[in-house]
Backbone as JSON Lines, residues from 0, in Angstrom:
{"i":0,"aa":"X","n":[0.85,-1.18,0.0],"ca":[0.0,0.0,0.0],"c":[0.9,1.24,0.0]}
{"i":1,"aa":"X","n":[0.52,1.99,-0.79],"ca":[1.49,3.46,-0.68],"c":[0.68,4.23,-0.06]}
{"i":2,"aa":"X","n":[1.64,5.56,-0.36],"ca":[1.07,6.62,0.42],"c":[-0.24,7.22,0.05]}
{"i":3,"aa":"X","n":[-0.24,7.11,-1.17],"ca":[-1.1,7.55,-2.34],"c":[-2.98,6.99,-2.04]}
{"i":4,"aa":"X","n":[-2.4,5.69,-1.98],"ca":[-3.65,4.82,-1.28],"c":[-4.34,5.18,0.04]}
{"i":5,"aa":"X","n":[-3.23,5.5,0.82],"ca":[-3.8,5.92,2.37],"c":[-4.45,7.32,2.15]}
{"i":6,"aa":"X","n":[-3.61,8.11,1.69],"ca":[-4.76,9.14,1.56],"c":[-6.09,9.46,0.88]}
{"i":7,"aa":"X","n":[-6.12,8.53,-0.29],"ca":[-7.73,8.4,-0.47],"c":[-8.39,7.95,0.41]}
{"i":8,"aa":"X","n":[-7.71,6.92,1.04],"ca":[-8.68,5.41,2.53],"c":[-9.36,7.22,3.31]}
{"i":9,"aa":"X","n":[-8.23,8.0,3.55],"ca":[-8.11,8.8,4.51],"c":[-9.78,10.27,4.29]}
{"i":10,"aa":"X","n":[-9.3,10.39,2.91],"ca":[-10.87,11.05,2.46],"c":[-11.84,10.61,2.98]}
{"i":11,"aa":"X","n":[-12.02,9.02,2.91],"ca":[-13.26,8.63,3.26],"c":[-13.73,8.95,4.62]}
{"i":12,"aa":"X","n":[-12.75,8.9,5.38],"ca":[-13.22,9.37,6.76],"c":[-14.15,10.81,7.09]}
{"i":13,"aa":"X","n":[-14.59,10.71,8.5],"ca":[-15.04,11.58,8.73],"c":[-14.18,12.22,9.2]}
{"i":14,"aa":"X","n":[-14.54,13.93,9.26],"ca":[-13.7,14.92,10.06],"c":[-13.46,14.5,11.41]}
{"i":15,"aa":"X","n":[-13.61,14.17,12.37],"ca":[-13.17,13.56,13.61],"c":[-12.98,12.68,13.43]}
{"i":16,"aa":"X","n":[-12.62,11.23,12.62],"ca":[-11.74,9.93,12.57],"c":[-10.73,10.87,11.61]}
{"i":17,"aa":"X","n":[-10.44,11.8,10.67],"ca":[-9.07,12.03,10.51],"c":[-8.37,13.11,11.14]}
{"i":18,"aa":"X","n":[-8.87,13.62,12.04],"ca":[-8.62,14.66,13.19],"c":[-8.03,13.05,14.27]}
{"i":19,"aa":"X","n":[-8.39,12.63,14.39],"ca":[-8.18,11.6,15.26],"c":[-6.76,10.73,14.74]}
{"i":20,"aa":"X","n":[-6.8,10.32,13.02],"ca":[-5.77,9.76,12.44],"c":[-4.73,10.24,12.38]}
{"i":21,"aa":"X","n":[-4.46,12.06,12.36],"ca":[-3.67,12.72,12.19],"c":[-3.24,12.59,13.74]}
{"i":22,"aa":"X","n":[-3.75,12.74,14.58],"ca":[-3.14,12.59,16.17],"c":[-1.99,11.65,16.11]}
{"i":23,"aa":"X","n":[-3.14,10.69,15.72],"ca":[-1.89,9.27,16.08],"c":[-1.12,9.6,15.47]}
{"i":24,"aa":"X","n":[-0.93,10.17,13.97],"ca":[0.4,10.08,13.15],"c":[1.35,10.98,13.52]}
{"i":25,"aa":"X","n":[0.73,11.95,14.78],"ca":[1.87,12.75,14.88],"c":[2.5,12.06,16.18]}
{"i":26,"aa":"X","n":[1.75,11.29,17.24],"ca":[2.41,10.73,18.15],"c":[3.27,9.61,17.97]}
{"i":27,"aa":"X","n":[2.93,8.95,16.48],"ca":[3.55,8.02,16.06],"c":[5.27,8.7,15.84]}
{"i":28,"aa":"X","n":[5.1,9.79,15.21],"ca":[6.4,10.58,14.84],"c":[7.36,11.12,16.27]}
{"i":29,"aa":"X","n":[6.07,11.35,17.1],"ca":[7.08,11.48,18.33],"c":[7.64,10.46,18.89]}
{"i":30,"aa":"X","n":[7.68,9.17,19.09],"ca":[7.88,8.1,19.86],"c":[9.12,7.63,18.57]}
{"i":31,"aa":"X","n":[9.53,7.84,17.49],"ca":[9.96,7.61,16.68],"c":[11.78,7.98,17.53]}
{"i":32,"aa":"X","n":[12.14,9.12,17.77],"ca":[12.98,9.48,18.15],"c":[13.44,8.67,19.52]}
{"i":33,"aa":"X","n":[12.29,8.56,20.4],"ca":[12.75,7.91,21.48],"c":[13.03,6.06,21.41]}
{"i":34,"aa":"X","n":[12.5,5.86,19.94],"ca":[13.15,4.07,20.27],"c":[14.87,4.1,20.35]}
{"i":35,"aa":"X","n":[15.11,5.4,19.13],"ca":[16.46,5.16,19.39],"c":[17.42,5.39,20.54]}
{"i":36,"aa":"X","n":[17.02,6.22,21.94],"ca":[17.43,6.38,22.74],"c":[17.99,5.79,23.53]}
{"i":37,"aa":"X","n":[17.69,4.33,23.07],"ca":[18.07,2.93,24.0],"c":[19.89,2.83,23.15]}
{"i":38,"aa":"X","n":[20.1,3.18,22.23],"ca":[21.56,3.34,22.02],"c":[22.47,4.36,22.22]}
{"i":39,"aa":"X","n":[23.29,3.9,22.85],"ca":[24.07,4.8,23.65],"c":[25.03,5.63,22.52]}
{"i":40,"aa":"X","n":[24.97,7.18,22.86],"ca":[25.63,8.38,21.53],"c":[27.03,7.67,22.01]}
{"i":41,"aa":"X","n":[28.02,7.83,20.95],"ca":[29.47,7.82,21.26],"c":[30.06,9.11,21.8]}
{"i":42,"aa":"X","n":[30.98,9.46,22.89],"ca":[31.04,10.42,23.09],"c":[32.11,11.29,22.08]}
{"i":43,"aa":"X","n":[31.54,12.69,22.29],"ca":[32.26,13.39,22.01],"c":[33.72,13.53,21.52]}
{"i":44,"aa":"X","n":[34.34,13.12,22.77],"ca":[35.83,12.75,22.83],"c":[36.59,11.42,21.87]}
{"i":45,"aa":"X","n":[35.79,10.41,22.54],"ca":[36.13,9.46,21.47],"c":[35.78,9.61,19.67]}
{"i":46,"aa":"X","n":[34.93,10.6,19.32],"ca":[34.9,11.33,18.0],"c":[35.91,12.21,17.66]}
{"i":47,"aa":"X","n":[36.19,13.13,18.39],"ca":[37.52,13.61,18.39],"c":[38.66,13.11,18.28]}
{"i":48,"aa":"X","n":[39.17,11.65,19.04],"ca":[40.19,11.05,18.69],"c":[40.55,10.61,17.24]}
{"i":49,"aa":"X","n":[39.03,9.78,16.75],"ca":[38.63,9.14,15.77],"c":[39.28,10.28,14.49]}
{"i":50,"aa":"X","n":[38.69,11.58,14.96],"ca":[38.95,12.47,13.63],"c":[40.69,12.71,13.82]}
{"i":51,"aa":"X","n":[41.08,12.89,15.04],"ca":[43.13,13.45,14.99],"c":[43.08,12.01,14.73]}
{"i":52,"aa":"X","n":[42.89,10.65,14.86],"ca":[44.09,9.89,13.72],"c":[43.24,9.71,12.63]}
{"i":53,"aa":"X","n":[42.71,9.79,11.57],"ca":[42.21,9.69,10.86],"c":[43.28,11.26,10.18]}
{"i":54,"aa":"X","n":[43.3,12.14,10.24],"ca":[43.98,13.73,10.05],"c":[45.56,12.92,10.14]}
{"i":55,"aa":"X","n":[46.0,12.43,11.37],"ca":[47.42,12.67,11.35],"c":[47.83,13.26,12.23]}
{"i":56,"aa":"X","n":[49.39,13.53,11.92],"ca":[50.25,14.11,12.7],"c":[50.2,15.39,12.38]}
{"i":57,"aa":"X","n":[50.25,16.81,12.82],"ca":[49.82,18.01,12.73],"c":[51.75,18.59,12.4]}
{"i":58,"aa":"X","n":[52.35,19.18,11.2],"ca":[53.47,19.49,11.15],"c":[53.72,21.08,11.75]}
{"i":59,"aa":"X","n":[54.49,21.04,12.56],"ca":[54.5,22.51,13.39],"c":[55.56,23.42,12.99]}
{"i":60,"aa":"X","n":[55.55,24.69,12.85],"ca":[56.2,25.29,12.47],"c":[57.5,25.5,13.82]}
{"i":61,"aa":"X","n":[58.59,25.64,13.61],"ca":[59.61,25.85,14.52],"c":[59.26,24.94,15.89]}
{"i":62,"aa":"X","n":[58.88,23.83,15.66],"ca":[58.86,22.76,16.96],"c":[60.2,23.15,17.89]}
{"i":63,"aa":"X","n":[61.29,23.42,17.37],"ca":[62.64,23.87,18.62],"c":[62.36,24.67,19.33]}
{"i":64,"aa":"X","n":[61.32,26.11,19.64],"ca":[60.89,26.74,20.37],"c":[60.09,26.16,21.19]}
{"i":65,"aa":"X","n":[59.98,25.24,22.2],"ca":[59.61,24.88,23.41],"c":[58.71,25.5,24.01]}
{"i":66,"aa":"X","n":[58.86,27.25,24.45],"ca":[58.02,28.07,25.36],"c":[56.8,28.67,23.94]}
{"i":67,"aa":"X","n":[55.43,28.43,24.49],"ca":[54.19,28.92,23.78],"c":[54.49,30.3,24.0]}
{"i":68,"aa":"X","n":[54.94,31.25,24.55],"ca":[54.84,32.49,24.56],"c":[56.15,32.66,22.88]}
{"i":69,"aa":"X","n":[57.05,32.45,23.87],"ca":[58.33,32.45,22.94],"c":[57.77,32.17,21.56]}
{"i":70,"aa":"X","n":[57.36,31.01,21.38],"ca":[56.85,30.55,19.94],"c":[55.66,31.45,19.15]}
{"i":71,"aa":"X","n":[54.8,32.05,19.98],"ca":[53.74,33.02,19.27],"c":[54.81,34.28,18.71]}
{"i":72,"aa":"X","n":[55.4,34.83,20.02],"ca":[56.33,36.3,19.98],"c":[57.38,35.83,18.32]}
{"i":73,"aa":"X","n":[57.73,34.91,18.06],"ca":[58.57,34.62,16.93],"c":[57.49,34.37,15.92]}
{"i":74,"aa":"X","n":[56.6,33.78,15.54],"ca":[55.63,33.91,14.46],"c":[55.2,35.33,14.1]}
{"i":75,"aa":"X","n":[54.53,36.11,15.44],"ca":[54.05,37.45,15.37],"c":[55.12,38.3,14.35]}
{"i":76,"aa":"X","n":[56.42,38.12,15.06],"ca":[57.65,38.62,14.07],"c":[57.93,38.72,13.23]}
{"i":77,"aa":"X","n":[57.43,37.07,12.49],"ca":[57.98,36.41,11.14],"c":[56.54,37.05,10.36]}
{"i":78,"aa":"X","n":[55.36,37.28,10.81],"ca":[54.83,37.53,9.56],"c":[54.44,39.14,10.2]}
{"i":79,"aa":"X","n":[55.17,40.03,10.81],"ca":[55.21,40.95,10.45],"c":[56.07,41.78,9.59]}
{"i":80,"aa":"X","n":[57.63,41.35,9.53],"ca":[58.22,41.32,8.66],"c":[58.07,40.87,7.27]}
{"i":81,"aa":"X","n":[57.23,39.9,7.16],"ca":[56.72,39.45,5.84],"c":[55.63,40.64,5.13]}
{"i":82,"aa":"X","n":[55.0,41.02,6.44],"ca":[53.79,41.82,6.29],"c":[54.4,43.28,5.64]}
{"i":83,"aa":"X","n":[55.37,43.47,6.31],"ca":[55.77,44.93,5.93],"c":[56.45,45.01,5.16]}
{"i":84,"aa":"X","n":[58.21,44.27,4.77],"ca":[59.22,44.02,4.39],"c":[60.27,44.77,5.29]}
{"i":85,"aa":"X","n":[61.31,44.92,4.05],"ca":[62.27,45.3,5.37],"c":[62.87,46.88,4.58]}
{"i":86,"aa":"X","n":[61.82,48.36,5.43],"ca":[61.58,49.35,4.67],"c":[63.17,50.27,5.12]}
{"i":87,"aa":"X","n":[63.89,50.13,6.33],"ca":[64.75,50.7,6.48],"c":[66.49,50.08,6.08]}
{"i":88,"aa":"X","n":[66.25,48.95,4.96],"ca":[67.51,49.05,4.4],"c":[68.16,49.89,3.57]}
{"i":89,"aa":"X","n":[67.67,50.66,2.93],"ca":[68.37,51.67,1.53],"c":[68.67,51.05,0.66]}
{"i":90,"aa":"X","n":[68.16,49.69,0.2],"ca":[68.33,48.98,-0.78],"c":[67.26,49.4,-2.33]}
């Protein structure tokens, strides 16, 4: 039976048996979500892992700089000099 079929069946009704049909079909739609609730979501975290090895190893720029401050203060540098050039040589 398709859909096509049910909604003619559905004409035949009276206004309160498809006021009534439409109920169920919407409670039917609510209870829909909750069968799946009985399976447990994967968390978060373990999705996260899933995606860094799946990605890889992350290649870092100047890994020999150790200190996070140190290492921002030398990037900030490198692309401000890139940003500007280098305006006080007389070249």
């Amino acid at each position: 039976m398709t859909v096509s079929d049910l909604l003619e069946q559905a004409k035949a009704l009276s206004p309160a048996e498809r006021k009534e049909l439409t109920k169920r079909l919407i409670d039917m739609i609510d209870i829909l979500p909750a069968l799946h609730q009985d399976e447990p979501e994967e968390h978060w975290g373990k999705s996260l892992n899933k995606l860094l090895d799946e990605i890889g190893p992350i290649e870092m720029m100047y890994p020999e700089i150790e200190d996070p401050v140190e290492w921002v203060k030398h990037l900030r540098a490198e692309q401000r000099r890139h940003r500007l050039g280098d305006w006080g040589s007389g070249e």
